[in-house]
C-alpha positions in Angstrom: -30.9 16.6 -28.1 -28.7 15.0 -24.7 -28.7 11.3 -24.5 -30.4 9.7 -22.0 -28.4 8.2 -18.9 -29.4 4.9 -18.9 -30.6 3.5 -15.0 -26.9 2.1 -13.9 -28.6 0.8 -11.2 -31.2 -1.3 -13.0 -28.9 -2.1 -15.7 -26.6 -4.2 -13.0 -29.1 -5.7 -11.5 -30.2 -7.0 -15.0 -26.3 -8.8 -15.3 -26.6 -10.2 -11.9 -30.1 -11.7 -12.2 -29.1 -13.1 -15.6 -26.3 -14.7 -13.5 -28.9 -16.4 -11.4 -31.7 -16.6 -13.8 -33.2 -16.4 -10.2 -34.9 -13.1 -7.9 -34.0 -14.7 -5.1 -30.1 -15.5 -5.8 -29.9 -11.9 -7.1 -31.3 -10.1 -4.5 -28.9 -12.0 -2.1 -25.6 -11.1 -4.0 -26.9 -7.7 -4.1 -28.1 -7.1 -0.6 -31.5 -5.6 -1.2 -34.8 -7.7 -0.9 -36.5 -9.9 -4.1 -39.2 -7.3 -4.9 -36.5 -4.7 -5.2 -34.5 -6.6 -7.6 -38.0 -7.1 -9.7 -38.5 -3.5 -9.3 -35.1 -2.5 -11.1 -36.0 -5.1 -14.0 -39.4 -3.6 -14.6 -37.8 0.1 -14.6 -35.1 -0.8 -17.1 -37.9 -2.9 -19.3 -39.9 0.4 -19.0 -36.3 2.4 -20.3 -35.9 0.0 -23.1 -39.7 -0.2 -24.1 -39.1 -4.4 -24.4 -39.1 -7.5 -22.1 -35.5 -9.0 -20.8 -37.0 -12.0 -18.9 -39.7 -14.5 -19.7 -41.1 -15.5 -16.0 -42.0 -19.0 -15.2 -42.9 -20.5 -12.0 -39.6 -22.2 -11.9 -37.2 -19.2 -12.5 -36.2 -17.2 -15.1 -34.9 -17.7 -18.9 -34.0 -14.2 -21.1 -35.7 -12.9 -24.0 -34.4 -12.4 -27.3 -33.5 -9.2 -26.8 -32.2 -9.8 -23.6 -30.0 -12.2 -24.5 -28.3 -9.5 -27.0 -28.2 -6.9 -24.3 -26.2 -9.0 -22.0 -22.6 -9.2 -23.3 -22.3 -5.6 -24.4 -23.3 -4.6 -20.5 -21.5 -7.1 -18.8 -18.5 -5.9 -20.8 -18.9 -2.3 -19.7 -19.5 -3.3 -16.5 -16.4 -5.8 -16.6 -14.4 -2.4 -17.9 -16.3 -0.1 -15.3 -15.1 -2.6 -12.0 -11.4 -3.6 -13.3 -10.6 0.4 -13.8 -11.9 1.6 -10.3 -10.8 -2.2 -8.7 -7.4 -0.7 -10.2 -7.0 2.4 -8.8 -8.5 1.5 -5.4 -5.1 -1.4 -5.3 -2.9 1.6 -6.3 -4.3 4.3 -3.7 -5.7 2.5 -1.1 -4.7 2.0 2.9 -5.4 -0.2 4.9 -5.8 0.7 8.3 -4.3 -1.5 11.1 -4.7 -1.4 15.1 -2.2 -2.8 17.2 -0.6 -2.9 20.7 2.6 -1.5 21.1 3.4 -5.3 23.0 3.4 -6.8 19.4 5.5 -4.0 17.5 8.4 -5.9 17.5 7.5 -8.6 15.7 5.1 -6.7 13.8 7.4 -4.1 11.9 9.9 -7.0 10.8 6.2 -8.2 8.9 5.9 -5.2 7.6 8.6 -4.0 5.8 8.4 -7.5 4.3 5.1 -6.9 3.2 6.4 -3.5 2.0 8.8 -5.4 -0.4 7.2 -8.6 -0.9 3.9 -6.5 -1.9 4.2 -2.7 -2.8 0.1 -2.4 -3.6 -0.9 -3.4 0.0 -0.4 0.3 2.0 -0.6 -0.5 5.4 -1.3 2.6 7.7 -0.5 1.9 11.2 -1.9 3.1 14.6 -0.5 1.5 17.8 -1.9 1.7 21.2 -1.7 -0.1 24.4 -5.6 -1.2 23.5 -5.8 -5.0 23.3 -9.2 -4.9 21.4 -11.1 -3.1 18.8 -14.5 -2.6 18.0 -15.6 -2.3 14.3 -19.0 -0.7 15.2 -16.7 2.7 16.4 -13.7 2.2 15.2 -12.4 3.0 11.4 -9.8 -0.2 11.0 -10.4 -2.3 8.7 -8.4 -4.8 10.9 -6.2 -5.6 14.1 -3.7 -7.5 15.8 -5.6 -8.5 18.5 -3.7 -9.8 22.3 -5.8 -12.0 24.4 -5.5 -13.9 27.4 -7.9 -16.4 26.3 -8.1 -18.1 23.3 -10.6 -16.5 20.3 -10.6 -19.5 17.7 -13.9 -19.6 18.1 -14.9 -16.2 17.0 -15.4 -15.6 12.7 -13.1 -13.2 11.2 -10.2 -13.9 13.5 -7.0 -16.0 13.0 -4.3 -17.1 15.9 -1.1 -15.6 14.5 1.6 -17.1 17.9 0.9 -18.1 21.0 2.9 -16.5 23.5 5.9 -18.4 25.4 7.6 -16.6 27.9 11.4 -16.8 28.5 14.0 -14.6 30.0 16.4 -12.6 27.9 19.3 -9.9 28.3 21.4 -8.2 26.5 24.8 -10.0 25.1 27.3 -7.3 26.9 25.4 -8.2 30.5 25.8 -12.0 29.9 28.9 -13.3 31.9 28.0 -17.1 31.2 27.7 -18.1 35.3 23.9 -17.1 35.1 23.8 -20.9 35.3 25.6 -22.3 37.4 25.1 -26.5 38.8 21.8 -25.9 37.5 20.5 -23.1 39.7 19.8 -19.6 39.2 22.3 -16.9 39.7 20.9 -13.7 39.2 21.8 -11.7 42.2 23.5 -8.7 40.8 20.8 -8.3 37.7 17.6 -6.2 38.0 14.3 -8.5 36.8 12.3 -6.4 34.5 8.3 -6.7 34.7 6.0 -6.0 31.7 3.3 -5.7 34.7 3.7 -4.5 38.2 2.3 -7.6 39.1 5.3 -10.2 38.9 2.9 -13.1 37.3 5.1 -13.6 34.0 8.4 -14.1 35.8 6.0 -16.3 38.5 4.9 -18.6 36.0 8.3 -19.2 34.2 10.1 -19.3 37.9 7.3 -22.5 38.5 7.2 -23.9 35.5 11.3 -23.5 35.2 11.6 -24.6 38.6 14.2 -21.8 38.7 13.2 -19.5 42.7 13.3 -16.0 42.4 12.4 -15.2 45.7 15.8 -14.1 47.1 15.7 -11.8 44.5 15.0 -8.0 45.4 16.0 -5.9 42.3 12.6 -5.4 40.5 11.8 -2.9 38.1 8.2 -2.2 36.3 7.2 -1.8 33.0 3.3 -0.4 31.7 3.7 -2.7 28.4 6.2 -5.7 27.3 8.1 -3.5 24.2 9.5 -1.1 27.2 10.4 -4.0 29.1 12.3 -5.8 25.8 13.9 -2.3 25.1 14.9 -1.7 28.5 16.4 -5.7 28.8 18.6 -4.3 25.0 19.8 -1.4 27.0 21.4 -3.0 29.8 18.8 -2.3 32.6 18.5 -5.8 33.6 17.1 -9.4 32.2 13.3 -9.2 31.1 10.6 -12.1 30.7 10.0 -11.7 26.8 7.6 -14.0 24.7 9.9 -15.7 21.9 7.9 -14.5 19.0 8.3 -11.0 20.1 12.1 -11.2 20.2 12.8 -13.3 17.4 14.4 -10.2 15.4 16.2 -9.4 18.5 18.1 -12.3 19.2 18.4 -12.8 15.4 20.1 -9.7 15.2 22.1 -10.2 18.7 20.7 -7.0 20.6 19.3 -9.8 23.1 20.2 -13.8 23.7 18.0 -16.4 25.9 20.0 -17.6 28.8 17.9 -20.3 29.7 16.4 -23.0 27.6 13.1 -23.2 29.6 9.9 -20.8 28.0 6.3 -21.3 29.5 3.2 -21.4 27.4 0.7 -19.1 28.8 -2.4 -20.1 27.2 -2.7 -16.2 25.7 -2.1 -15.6 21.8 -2.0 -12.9 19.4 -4.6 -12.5 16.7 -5.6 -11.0 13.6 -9.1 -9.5 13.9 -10.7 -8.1 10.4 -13.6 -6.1 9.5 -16.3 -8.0 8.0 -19.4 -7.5 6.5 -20.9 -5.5 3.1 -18.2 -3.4 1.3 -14.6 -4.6 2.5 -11.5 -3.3 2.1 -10.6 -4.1 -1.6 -7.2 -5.0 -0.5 -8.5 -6.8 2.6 -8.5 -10.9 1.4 -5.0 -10.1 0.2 -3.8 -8.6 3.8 -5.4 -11.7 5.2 -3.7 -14.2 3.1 -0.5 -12.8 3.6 -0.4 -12.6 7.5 -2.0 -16.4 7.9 -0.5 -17.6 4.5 
C-alpha cells in the first residue's frame, strides 16, 4: 500500500509557529493571514489524528506529541533548505541593469567580484536607461545615475558622487596646457558627453578656467564614448574621476588640471525588494557598499 505524502505545507507552518509559539508572529514570517496559519495546523492535526498545540488566551505552548514531532521536522526541513539554498549559490545569476556611462568603473568591480567571489554570477545588461522599474523589469538590481540625490528612497545605496574634471590622453599632453595659470587649449577639440556644453560650463566656472574662445567642439550621446574618444586622441574630455580611475591608473588618460567640480548627481545601487529575493542578493549588496 503507497505512503501517504504528508501536507509539506502544513508541516512548515507547524516549525514556524512553534518558533513563535504565536499565530500572529507566524503568519507574518510566512506571508499569509492568522486564520490561514490556524488552518494548516488543524489539517496536519487532522493528518496526524493528535493535537500539536495547547491554545491559551496568551499564545501557544506544544503538546507532548508536539514537542517530539519538532526536531525530527525541523531537521528535514534544515536538510531540505541547505540542499536547494546550495545549488541555487552554485547556479544562480544575478541580473544587473546599468548605463553604459558607468561601465568603466563598473567592469574593474566586476572581475574583482569574479575572483574575490566565484558563487555570485552576475549577468549583465547595459543600456543608456538611467532607471529601472521592478514592477516590469526582470533585474534583481541596478546601478542607478541620477541627477538628484536618492538617499532617501529604501533599497538604494550612493555608491560615488560624480566630480567632473578634464582628461586626455598621455601622447596629446605637451605640458604648456597650463601655462601662468591660464588655459591653453587652442589646438585641442573639447569633447561633450551632451550636446549641451553644461559639464565643461560648470568646471570652466567653478575652475575659473574661460572656454569661450574655444571653437573645436565635438558631441557625444553618453560619457563612455566621450572617455574612449578622449583615449584615442580625438581631443580632451570632461570625465567624472570615479569613472576614470582605471584609466589614469593604467595611463590610457592623465588629468591635466587639479580642479574637478562636484555636481550634486551620484551613482546608485537600486535592488529588488520585497517576498522572495534573489538568494545571492544580500551578498551582491554587501559587496558593492561593503
Amino acid at each position: 500500500m503507497p505512503k501517504r505524502t504528508p501536507p509539506l505545507q502544513a508541516l512548515h507552518a507547524f516549525v514556524v509557529t512553534s518558533r513563535y509559539l504565536n499565530l500572529t508572529h507566524a503568519a507574518k514570517e510566512l506571508f499569509v493571514t492568522q486564520g490561514a496559519v490556524s488552518r494548516q495546523i488543524a489539517t496536519l492535526e487532522a493528518y496526524l489524528g493528535f493535537r500539536l498545540f495547547h491554545r491559551h488566551a496568551r499564545g501557544l505552548t506544544l503538546t507532548r506529541q508536539g514537542r517530539m514531532l519538532l526536531p525530527e521536522v525541523q531537521s528535514a526541513f534544515d536538510q531540505l533548505f541547505h540542499a536547494t539554498e546550495k545549488l541555487c549559490h552554485e547556479n544562480a545569476e544575478i541580473h544587473l541593469k546599468a548605463p553604459t556611462c558607468s561601465i568603466r568603473w563598473l567592469l574593474p568591480q566586476l572581475i574583482r567580484l569574479r575572483k574575490e567571489q566565484p558563487a555570485l554570477n552576475v549577468a549583465l545588461t547595459t543600456t543608456t536607461d538611467h532607471s529601472v522599474d521592478f514592477n516590469t523589469e526582470h533585474y534583481d538590481a541596478a546601478i542607478v545615475f541620477s541627477q538628484t540625490p536618492l538617499t532617501h528612497l529604501p533599497d538604494t545605496h550612493l555608491l560615488f558622487s560624480e566630480r567632473l574634471s578634464p582628461v586626455i590622453a598621455p601622447h596629446l599632453y605637451t605640458g604648456d596646457i597650463l601655462t601662468r595659470g591660464e588655459c591653453s587649449l587652442q589646438d585641442l577639440t573639447l569633447l561633450h558627453p551632451t550636446p549641451d556644453k553644461t559639464d565643461w560650463a560648470l568646471w570652466s566656472q567653478t575652475a575659473s578656467v574661460p572656454l569661450e574662445s574655444l571653437t573645436r567642439h565635438q558631441y557625444f550621446d553618453t560619457m563612455e564614448l566621450a572617455i574612449s574618444a578622449a583615449i584615442q586622441g580625438f581631443g580632451i574630455a570632461i570625465a567624472d574621476c570615479t569613472l576614470v580611475e582605471e584609466d589614469i591608473r593604467m595611463k590610457r588618460l592623465l588629468r591635466p588640471f587639479s580642479q574637478t567640480v562636484n555636481t550634486g548627481a551620484g551613482y546608485y545601487l537600486h535592488y529588488r525588494s520585497g517576498k522572495n529575493p534573489h538568494p545571492l542578493l544580500s551578498e551582491l549588496i554587501t559587496w558593492f557598499t561593503g
